[in-house]
C-alpha positions as MATLAB code, in Angstrom:
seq = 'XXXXXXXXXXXXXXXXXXXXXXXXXXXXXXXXXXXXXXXXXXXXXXXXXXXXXXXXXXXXXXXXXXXXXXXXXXXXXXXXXXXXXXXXXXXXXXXXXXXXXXXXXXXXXXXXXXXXXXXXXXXXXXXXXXXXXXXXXXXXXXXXXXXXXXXXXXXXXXXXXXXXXXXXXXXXXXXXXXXXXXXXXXXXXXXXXXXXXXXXXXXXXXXXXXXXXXXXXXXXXXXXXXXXXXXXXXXXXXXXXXXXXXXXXXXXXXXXXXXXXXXXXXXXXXXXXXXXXXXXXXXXXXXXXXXXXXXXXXXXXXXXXXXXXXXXXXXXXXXXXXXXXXXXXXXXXXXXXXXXXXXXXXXXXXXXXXXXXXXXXXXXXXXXXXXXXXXXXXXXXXXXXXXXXXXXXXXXXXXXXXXXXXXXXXXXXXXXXXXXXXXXXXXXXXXXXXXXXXXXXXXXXXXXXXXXXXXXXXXXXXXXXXXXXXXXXXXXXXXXXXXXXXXXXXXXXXXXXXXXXXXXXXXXXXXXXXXXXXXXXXXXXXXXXXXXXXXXXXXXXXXX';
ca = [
       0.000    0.000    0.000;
       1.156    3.578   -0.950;
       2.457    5.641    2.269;
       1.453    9.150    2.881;
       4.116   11.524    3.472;
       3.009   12.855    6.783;
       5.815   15.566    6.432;
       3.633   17.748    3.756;
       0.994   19.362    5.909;
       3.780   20.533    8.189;
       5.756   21.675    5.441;
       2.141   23.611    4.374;
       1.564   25.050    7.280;
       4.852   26.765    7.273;
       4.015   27.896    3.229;
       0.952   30.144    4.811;
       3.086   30.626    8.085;
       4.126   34.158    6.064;
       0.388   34.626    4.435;
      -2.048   36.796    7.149;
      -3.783   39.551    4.662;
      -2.664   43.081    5.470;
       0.500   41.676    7.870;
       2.473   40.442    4.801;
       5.274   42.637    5.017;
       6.141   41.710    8.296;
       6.582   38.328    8.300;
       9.005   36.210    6.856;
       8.934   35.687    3.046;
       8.677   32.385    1.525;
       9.922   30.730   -1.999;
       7.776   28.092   -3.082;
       7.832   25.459   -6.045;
       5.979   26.014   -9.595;
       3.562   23.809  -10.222;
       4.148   20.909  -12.200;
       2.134   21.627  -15.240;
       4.082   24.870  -14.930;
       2.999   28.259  -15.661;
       0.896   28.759  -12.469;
       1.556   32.249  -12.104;
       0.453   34.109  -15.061;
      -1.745   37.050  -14.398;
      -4.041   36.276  -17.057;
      -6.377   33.437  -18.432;
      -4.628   30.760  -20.531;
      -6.800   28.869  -22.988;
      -6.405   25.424  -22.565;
      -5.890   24.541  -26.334;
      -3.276   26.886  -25.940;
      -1.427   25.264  -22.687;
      -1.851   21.361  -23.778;
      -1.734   22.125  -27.693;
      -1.492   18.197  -28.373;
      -4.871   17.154  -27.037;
      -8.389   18.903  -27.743;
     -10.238   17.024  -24.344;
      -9.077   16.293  -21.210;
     -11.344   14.418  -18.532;
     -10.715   13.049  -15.365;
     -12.131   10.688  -12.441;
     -11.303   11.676   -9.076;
     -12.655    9.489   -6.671;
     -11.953    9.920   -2.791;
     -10.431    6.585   -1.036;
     -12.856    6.912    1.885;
     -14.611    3.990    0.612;
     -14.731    1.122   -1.969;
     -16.263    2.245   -5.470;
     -19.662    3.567   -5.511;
     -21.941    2.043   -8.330;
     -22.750    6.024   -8.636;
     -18.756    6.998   -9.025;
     -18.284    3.902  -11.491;
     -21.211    5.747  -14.080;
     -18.879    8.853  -13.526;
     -15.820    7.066  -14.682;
     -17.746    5.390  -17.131;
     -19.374    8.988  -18.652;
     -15.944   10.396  -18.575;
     -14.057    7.644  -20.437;
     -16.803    7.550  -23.151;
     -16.326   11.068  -24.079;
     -12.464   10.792  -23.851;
     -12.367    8.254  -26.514;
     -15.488    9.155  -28.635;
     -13.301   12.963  -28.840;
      -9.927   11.028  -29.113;
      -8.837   12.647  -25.421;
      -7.305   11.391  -22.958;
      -8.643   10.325  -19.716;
      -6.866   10.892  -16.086;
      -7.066    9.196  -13.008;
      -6.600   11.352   -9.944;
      -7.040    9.904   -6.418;
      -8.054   13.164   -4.030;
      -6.418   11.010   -0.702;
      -6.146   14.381    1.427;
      -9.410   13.209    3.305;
      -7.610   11.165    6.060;
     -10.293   11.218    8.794;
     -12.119    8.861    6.205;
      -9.184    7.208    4.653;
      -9.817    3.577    3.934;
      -7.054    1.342    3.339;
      -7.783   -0.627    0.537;
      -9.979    2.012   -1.502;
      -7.733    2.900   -3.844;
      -7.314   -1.014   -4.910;
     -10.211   -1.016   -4.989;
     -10.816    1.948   -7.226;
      -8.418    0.538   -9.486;
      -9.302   -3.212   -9.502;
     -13.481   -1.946   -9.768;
     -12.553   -0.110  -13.149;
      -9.970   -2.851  -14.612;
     -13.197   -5.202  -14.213;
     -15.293   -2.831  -15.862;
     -12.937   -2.435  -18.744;
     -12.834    1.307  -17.994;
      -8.789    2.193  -18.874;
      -7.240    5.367  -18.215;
      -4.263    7.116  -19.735;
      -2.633    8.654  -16.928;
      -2.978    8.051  -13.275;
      -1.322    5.627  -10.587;
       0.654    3.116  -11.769;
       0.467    4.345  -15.098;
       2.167    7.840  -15.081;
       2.151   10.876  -16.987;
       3.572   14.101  -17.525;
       1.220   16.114  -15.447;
       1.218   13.733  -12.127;
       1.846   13.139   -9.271;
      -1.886   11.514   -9.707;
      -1.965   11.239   -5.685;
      -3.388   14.980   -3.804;
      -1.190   14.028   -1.299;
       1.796   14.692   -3.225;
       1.126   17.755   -4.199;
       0.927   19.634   -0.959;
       3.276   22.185   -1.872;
       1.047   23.314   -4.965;
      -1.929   23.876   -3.045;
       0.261   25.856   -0.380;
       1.760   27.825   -3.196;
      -2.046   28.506   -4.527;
      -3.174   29.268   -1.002;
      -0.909   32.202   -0.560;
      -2.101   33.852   -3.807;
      -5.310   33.661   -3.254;
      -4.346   35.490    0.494;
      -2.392   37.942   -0.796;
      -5.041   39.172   -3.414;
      -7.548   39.243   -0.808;
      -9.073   36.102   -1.997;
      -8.946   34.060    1.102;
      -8.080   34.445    4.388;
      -6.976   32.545    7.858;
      -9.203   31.677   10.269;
      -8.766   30.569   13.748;
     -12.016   29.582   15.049;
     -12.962   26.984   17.151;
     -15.302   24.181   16.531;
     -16.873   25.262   19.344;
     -17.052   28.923   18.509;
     -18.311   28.292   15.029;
     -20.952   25.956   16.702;
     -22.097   28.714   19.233;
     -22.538   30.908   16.123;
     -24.488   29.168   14.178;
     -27.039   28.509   17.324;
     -26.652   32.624   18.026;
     -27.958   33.258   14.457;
     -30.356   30.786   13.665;
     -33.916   32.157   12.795;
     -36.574   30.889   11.277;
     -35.717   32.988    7.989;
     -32.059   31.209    8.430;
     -32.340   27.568    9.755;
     -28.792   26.815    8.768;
     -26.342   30.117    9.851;
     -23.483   29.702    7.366;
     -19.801   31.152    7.752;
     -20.079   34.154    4.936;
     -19.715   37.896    4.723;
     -22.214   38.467    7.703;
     -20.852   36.616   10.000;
     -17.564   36.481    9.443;
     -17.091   40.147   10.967;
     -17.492   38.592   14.389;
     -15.500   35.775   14.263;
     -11.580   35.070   14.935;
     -10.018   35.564   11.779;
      -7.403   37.674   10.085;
     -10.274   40.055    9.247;
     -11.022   40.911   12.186;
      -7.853   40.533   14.498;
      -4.758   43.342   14.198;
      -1.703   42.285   12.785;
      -0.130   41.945   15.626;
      -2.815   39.494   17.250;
      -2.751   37.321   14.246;
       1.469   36.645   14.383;
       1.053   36.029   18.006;
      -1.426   33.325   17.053;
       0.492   31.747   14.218;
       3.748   31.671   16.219;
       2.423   30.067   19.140;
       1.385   27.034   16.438;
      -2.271   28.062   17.185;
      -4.102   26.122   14.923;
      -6.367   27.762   11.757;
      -7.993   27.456    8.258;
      -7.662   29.079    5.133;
     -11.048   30.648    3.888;
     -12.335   31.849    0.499;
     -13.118   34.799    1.070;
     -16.827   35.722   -0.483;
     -18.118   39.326   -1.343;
     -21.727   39.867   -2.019;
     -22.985   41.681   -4.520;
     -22.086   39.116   -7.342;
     -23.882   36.873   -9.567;
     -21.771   33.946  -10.808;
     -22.799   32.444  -13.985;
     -21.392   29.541  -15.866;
     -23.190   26.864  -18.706;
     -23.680   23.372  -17.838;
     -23.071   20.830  -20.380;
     -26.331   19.118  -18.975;
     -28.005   21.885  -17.328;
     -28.071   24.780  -19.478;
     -26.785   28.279  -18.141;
     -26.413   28.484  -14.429;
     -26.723   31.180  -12.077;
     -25.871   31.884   -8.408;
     -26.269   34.881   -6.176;
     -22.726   35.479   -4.140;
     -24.891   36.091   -0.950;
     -25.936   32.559   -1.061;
     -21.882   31.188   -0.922;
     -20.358   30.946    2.182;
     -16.491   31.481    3.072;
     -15.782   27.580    1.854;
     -12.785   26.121    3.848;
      -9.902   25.865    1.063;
      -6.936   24.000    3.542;
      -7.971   22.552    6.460;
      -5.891   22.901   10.035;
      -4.393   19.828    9.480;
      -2.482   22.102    6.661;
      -4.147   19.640    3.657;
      -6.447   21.159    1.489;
     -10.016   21.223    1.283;
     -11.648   19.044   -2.308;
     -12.729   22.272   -3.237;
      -9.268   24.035   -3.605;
      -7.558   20.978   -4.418;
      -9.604   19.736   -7.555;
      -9.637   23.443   -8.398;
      -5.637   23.283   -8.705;
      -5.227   19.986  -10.183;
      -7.888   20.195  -12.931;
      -5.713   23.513  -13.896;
      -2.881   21.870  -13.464;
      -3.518   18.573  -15.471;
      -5.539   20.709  -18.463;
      -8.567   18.932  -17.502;
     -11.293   20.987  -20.575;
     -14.308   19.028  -19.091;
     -14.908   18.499  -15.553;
     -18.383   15.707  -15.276;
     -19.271   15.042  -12.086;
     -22.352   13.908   -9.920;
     -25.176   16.639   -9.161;
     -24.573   16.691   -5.555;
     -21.395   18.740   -6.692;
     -23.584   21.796   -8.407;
     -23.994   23.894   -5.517;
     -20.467   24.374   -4.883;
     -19.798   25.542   -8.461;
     -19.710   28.633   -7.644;
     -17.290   28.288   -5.173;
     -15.085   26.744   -7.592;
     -16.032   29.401  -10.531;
     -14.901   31.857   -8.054;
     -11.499   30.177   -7.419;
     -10.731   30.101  -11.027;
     -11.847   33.981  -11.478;
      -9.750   34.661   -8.773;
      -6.701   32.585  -10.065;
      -7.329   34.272  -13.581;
      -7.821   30.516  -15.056;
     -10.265   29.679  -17.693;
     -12.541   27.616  -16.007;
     -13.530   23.902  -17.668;
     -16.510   22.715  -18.881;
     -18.787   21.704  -16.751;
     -21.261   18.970  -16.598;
     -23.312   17.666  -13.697;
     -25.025   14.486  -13.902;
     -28.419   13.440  -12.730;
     -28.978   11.767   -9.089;
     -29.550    7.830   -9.204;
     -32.682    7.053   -6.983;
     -33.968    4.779   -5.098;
     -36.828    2.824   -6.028;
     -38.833    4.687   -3.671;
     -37.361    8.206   -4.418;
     -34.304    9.940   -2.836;
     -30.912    9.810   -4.152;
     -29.689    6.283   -3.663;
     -27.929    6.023   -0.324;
     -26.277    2.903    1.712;
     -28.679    3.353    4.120;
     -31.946    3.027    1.742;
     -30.384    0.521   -0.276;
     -29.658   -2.008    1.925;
     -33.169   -2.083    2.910;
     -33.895   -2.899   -0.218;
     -31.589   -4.977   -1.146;
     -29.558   -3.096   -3.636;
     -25.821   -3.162   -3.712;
     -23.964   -0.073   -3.602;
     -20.368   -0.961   -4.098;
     -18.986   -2.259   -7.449;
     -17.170   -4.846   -5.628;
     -20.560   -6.596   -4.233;
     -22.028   -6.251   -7.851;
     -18.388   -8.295   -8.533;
     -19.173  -10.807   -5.975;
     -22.421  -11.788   -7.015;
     -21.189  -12.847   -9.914;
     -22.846   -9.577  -12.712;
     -21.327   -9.666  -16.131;
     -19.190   -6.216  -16.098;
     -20.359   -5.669  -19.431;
     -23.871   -5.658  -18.407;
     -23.448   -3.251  -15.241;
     -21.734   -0.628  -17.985;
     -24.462   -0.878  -20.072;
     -27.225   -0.570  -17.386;
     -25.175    2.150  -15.374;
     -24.299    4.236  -19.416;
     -28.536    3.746  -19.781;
     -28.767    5.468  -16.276;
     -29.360    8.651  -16.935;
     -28.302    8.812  -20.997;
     -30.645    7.476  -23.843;
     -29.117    7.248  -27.621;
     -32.594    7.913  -29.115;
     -33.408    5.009  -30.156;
     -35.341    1.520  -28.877;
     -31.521   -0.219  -28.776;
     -30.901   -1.208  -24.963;
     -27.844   -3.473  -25.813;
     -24.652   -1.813  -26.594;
     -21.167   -2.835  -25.984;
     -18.639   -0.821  -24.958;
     -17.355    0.054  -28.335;
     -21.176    0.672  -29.369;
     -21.282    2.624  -26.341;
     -18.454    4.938  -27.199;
     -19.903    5.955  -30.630;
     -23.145    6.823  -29.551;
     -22.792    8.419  -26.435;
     -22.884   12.203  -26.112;
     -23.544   14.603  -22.930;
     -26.759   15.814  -24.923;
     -28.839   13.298  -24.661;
     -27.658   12.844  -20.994;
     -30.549   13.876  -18.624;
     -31.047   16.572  -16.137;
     -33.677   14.629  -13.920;
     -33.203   11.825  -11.223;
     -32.826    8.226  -12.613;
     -34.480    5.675  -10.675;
     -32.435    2.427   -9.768;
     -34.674   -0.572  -11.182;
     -32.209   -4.102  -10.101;
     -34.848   -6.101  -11.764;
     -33.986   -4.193  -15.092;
     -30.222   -5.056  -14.201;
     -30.781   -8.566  -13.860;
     -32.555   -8.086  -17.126;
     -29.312   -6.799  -18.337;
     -26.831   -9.248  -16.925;
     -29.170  -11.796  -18.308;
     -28.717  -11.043  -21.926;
     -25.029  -10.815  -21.321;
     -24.763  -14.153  -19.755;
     -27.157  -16.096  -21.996;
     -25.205  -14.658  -24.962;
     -21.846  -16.181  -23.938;
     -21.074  -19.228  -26.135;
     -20.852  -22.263  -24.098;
     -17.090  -23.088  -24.399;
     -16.457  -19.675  -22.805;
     -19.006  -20.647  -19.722;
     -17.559  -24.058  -19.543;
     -13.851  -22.519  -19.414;
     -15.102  -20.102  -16.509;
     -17.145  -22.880  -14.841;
     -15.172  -26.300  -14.965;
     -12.636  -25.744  -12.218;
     -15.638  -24.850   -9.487;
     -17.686  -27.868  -11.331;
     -15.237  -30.590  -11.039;
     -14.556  -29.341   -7.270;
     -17.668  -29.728   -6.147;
     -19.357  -32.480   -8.485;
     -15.938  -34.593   -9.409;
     -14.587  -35.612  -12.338;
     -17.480  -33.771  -15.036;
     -15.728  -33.660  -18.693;
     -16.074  -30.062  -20.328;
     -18.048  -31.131  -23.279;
     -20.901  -32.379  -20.793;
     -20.485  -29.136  -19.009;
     -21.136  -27.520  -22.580;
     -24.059  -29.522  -23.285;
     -25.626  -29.359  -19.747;
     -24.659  -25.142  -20.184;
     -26.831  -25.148  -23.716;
     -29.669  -26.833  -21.980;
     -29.638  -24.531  -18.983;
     -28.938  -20.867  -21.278;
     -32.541  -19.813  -21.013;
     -32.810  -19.964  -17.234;
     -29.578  -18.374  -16.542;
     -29.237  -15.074  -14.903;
     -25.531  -15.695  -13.572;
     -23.179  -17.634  -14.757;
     -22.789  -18.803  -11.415;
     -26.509  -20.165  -11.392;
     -25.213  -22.999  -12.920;
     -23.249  -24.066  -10.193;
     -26.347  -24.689   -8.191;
     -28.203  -27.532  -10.202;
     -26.529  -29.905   -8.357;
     -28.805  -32.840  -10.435;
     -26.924  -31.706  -13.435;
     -24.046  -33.770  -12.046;
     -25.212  -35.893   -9.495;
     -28.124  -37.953   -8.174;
     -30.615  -36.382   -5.778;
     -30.072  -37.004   -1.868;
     -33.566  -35.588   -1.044;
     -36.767  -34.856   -3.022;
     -39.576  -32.230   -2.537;
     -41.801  -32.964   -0.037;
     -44.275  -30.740   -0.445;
     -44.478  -31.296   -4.108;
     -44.340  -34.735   -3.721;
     -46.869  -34.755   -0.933;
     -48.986  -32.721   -3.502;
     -48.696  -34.812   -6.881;
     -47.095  -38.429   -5.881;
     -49.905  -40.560   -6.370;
     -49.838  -44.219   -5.540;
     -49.264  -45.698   -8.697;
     -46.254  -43.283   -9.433;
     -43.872  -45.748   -8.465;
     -44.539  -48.588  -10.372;
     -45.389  -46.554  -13.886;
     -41.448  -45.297  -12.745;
     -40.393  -48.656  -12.904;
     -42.511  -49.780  -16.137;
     -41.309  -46.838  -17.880;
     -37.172  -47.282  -16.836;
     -38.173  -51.046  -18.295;
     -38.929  -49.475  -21.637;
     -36.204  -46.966  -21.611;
     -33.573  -49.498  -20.869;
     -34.275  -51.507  -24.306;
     -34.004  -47.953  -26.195;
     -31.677  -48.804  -29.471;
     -31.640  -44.595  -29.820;
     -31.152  -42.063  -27.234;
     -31.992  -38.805  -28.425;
     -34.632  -36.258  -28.078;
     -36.608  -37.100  -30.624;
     -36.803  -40.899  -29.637;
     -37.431  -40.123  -25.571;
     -40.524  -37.959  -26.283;
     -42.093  -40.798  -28.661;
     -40.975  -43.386  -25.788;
     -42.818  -41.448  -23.553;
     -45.969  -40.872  -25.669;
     -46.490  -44.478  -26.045;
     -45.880  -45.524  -22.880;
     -48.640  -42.384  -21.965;
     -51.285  -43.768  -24.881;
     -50.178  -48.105  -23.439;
     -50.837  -47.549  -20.319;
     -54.015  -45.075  -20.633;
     -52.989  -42.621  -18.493;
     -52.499  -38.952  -18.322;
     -49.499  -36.850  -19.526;
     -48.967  -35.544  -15.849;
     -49.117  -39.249  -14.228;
     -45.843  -39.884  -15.646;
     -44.107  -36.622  -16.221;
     -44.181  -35.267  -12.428;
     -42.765  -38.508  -11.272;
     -40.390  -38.964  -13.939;
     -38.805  -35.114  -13.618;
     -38.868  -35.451   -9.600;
     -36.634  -38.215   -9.588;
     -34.204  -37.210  -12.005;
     -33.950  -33.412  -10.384;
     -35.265  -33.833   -6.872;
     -37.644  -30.747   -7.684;
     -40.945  -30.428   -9.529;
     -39.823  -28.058  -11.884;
     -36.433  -27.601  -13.799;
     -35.258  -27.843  -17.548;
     -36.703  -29.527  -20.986;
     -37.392  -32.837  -20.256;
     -36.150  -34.554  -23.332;
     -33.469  -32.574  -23.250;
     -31.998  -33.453  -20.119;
     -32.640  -36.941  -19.828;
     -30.676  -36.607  -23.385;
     -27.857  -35.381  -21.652;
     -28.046  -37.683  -18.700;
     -28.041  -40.966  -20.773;
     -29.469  -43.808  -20.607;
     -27.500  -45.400  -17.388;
     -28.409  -42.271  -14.941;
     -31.613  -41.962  -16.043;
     -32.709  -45.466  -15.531;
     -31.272  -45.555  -12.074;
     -32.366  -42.272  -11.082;
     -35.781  -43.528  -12.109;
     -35.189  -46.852  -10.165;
     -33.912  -45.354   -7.149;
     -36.453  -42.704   -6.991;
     -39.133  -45.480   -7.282;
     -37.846  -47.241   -4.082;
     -37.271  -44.551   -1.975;
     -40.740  -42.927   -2.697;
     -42.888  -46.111   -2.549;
];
């Protein structure tokens, strides 16, 4: 596992040590490092065709490793990669890791194993490289720092020293009815500990001591902040309704907001597509970028996935109903990959047409962020199991069989592939895993038990001997095929007088154990004539 350098916030800290607003000139100044992509520090915009001339489209995925995969973050990666390679771009993988209150160990394996399985590849990111990493937020501390004091000493942002406790006690002093949820803004940050409001001198006494504070964007009213969503259409927000977002926390890493502001610049990122959840602090980020003098990306926020029952689609509400929420439990249970991408791409896009099925190539060519949405999606997992049976069902039979035989043969013994092929071609229309297979034990050995209740139901007291009568007439078979077990069975049905279902039950209970199961012919075809005669025989004797 990749170690954190626990050295960088400290090293931060000491970047901003020289940064109060107004107090500049009397502390210490600093020299910190140009950002990697270089060019950081220009006073005006810089068009991105401009600064990464060799690529028109730049995307990225920047998943947090607080937590394996979301199903929700893996139609995010999957949005993002289809654009990159329907535009010929490239696509970046960026793990924001400066969240280490929620840090997870093996997230980021995760991450990477969830999209490998999906078939989702990216061009630059961990373990891969690239000539605008490091791909990790964590090492690029000194970036952010060198960001941090910009944006301080333009009036931008500025440090804070509050309290949990204080910022607590004034939310509960402001809270009206008008104002259920007191933010920290441009009203009340006038009577709060900050470099705004402290002298000069107060503020070095703080910082020396190694009192601890935050960096704030600092948020004037009075401005409208306007930008056009890919999905949404033009987008406006009063300034009034911002508040003074945290941009580096006190344990000197930064906040996602000034971080992913930094590193899209950074990495040239032109199109920025992201959940919805992530609109209302657009503006934050539109205002980082006006303050930076960077042209900001395009962006594009996708539409919630639901519940069944409405609401976005949380752990909480889908475990109650039964819906997995990681990609690696949609792994374990044994989906096709290709089916979840096509389900999750359908989740929110249509291609305007009837066509459901698409591979990932298909996929690719069609897709485009116009016919993507701006209303919630529901999550239907019947319509996935739709999905993941069309997948598996289309699978040739040697590819099954290749997947399957090793389980097979350790659980049932010594079962040669080309039965397993035959059995899998009988089975194909009652497969929704792959893994389904696994679990018709009769497929490869004789019942232990048989269904009492259905047997209690339909075993009638002649069933045992018609059994035996009819095993009699299969054993002196000179063909045994499909064709020649349904006549057998229709003249034993028209000698004996009796009804279809007087020998059919009995016959399919004792060569499954169950009342129910596959074509008849067919698998008593594929069991030959030995197991089906003394599955017959044996059932006859043990249900009398």
């Amino acid at each position: 596992m990749r170690q954190i350098n626990q050295n960088l916030p400290g090293r931060l800290v000491h970047s901003l040590n020289a940064l109060p607003p107004r107090i500049s000139s009397s502390l210490a100044e600093v020299t910190l490092p140009i950002g990697s992509g270089g060019g950081i520090f220009c006073a005006s915009p810089i068009s991105y065709p401009l600064r990464y001339p060799e690529i028109a489209m730049r995307v990225r995925f920047a998943p947090s490793p607080t937590g394996f995969l979301h199903i929700g973050g893996l139609r995010t990666a999957l949005y993002n990669y289809l654009l990159a390679r329907k535009e010929g771009g490239a696509f970046v993988l960026r793990i924001e890791d400066t969240d280490r209150t929620r840090f997870v160990a093996d997230a980021e394996q995760d991450i990477l194993d969830s999209l490998k399985w999906a078939g989702i590849t990216f061009d630059e990111g961990p373990g891969v490289g690239g000539k605008y990493g490091p791909y990790h937020q964590s090492e690029r501390s000194e970036l952010y720092a060198s960001v941090a004091k910009q944006l301080i000493e333009a009036d931008h942002a500025y440090i804070a020293f509050d309290t949990p406790e204080e910022i607590e006690s004034m939310k509960e002093r402001t809270r009206t009815d008008s104002n259920p949820n007191p933010r920290y803004d441009y009203v009340t940050r006038v009577e709060m500990t900050n470099s705004l409001t402290l002298t000069e001198q107060e503020v070095k006494t703080r910082m020396d001591s190694g009192a601890p504070f935050v960096v704030r964007l600092k948020v004037n009213p009075g401005q409208t902040v306007s930008f056009t969503d890919a999905i949404r259409g033009d987008v406006s927000f009063e300034s009034e309704t911002v508040d003074d977002q945290v941009l580096v926390k006190s344990d000197g890493l930064p906040t996602y907001h000034l971080a992913n502001i930094v590193d899209d610049h950074e990495m040239g990122i032109t199109h920025v597509i992201r959940g919805e959840e992530w609109l209302p602090s657009t503006p934050k980020h539109i205002l980082l970028y006006q303050a930076m003098g960077w042209a900001a990306p395009q962006m594009a926020h996708l539409p919630l996935i639901l519940s069944p029952t409405g609401g976005k689609l949380s752990k909480r509400n889908a475990d109650k109903q039964g819906i997995p929420v990681s990609v690696a439990q949609y792994r374990e249970t044994g989906y096709e990959p290709a089916a979840l991408v096509n389900f999750l791409a359908m989740l929110g896009w249509n291609p305007g047409t009837e066509t459901e099925l698409f591979s990932m190539e298909e996929l690719i060519q069609a897709f485009s962020l116009d016919r993507v949405g701006q209303a919630g999606v529901q999550f239907d997992l019947q319509k996935l199991k739709w999905f993941n049976e069309q997948y598996v069902r289309s699978r040739s039979s040697e590819n099954l069989s290749a997947a399957l035989l090793d389980e097979v043969q350790s659980r049932y013994g010594a079962i040669e592939a080309t039965y397993l092929e035959r059995a899998i071609e009988l089975m194909r229309e009652r497969l929704s895993f792959e893994k389904d297979l696994l679990e018709e034990s009769y497929l490869f050995a004789d019942p232990t038990s048989y269904d009492e209740g259905a047997c209690k139901k339909r075993w009638k007291e002649n069933s045992s001997p018609l059994l035996v009568d009819f095993a009699n007439e299969l054993s002196g078979l000179d063909s045994w095929d499909r064709n020649a077990l349904e006549t057998a069975l229709k003249t034993f049905i028209a000698d004996r007088e009796v009804g279809m279902g007087a020998i059919m039950f009995p016959v399919r209970m004792t060569l499954t154990g169950m009342g129910s199961g596959p074509d008849l012919y067919g698998m008593m075809e594929l069991f030959g004539m030995e197991v089906v005669v003394r599955r017959l025989t044996a059932g006859a004797s043990t249900l009398g």
